[in-house]
Every structure is written in structure tokens, then in C-alpha cells.
C-alpha positions, -999 to 999 in steps of 0.1 A, spaced: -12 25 38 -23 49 14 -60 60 22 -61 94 11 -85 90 -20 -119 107 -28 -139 72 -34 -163 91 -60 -172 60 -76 -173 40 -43 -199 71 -30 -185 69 6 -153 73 24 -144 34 18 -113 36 31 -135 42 69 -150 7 61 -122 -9 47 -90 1 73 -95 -27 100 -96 -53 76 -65 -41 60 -45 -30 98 -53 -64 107 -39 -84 78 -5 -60 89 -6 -66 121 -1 -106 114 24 -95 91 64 -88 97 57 -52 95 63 -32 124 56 7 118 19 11 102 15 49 87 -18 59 74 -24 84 51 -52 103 49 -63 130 19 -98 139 12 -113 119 49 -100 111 81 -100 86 96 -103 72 134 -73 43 141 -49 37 167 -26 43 140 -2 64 131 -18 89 105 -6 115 82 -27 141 61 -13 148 29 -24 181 21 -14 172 -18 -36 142 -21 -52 157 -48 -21 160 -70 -23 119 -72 -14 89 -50 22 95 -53 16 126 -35 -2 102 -8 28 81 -8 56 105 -8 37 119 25 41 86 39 74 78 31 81 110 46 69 101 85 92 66 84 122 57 95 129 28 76 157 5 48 124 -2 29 84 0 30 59 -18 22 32 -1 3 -9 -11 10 -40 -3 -2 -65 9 22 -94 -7 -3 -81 -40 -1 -98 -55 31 -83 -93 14 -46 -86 21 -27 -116 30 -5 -113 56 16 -139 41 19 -120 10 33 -89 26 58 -110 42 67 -127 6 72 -92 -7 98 -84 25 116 -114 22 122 -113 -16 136 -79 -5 156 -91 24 175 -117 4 183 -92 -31 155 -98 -51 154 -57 -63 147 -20 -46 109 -18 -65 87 -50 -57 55 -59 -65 29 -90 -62 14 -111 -84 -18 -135 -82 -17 -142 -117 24 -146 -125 18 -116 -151 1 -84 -135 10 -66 -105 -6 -60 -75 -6 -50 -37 17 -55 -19 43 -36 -32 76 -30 -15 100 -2 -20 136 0 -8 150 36 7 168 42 -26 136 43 -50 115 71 -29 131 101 -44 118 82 -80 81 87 -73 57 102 -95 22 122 -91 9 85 -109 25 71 -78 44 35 -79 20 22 -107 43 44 -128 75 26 -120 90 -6 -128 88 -38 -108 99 -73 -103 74 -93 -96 70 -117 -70 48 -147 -72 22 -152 -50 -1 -173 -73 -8 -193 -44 -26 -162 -21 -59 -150 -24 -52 -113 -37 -63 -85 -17 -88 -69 -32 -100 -32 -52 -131 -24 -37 -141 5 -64 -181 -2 -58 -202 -8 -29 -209 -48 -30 
């Protein structure tokens, strides 16, 4: 879960207000290692959590710190300011994965844009950029039928 961000226009470590929400919807999920990575706050979870010294150079600098702690075929990539994930949508992503669907995964609420979660297989971690996964190509897997999980860029 990358968490690592500044939330200037937010105006307070969100990521503080936002991580149960978002450790919860994993917890229901088919995940079963949770890394937490931290950049410009900390942050107090029972969690597993990483500071990424780099945070500033950009969110792939977050993830690549991440990717770094697991042991893991794949991971599933999270959004610390999206208190709305579906747990059934980060289990869509690992199944599509699971039965061949492609290394770089994404979901969709609308069938054209992509979204959180996102999955990435082993082989596609040595191809991230400073712009983090954003930058890269995905297939897209449908999940029309989920309530997405959220960008909280502004207090409510």
C-alpha cells in the first residue's frame, strides 16, 4: 500500500485517516502479506511498514521500496487514499492474474479507465518508473459492477 505521499492539497497526513479503511478492505481480501510504505509521515499499524527515503523522487520510488520488502510471484498494488476498496475487486485483479490474464493489471469501474487495484507480476518490477505504474501499460479488468475505491485529494 503505497502511503508515502505529502497530501499538500489534502492539508493533513490523509493517508493517517485513511489506512484502516483501506487494511480492512485487504484483510477480507485473498492477500496475505500487507507492506506499507511510508514517505513524508509515518504512520502507526500493526503492519508491516517501510520508509522510502526516495518518496520524493515519485510514487514509483514508493513502490519500488515496497516491492523490495516482499517475497512474492506477484503484488497487488493499493492506494492508501482509497478508504472504498473492495475487497472483491482486489481478489478480481488476483484471479485474472492467477489464470493468465497478463503480468501488468489494472481495474476498471467504468470498462475504459484504470484504477486501483492494480496487480503486478515478479517480472514487471524491474520496469518501474519515478511516475510509478501509471506510466505503464495495462489490461484491464472489469469490475463495472464494484463500487471504486476512492481518491480522497480534499478533505470532505
Amino acid at each position: 500500500m503505497l502511503a508515502a505521499g505529502e497530501a499538500t492539497r489534502f492539508g493533513s497526513p490523509k493517508q493517517r485517516l485513511f489506512l484502516p479503511d483501506v487494511l480492512a478492505a485487504l484483510a477480507k481480501s485473498a492477500v496475505d502479506d500487507v507492506v506499507v510504505v511510508t514517505g513524508a509521515y509515518e504512520v502507526e499499524t500493526e503492519a508491516r511498514v517501510v520508509h522510502c527515503a526516495e518518496w520524493t523522487r515519485g510514487p514509483g520510488a514508493s513502490l519500488r521500496c515496497g516491492l523490495r520488502e516482499l517475497d512474492a510471484e506477484g503484488a497487488v498494488v493499493v492506494l492508501a487514499d482509497g478508504p472504498a476498496l473492495d475487497p472483491c475487486a482486489v481478489d478480481r485483479v488476483i484471479d485474472a492474474w492467477q489464470t493468465g490474464a497478463g503480468d501488468r493489471l489494472a481495474a476498471t469501474y467504468d470498462g475504459v479507465n484504470r484504477s486501483h487495484p492494480v496487480l503486478l507480476a515478479r517480472s514487471a518490477w524491474g520496469d518501474i518508473p519515478d511516475e510509478g505504474a501509471r506510466a505503464l501499460d495495462m489490461t484491464l479488468i472489469p469490475c463495472e459492477d464494484l463500487t471504486p475505491p476512492g481518491d480522497v485529494d480534499v478533505p470532505y
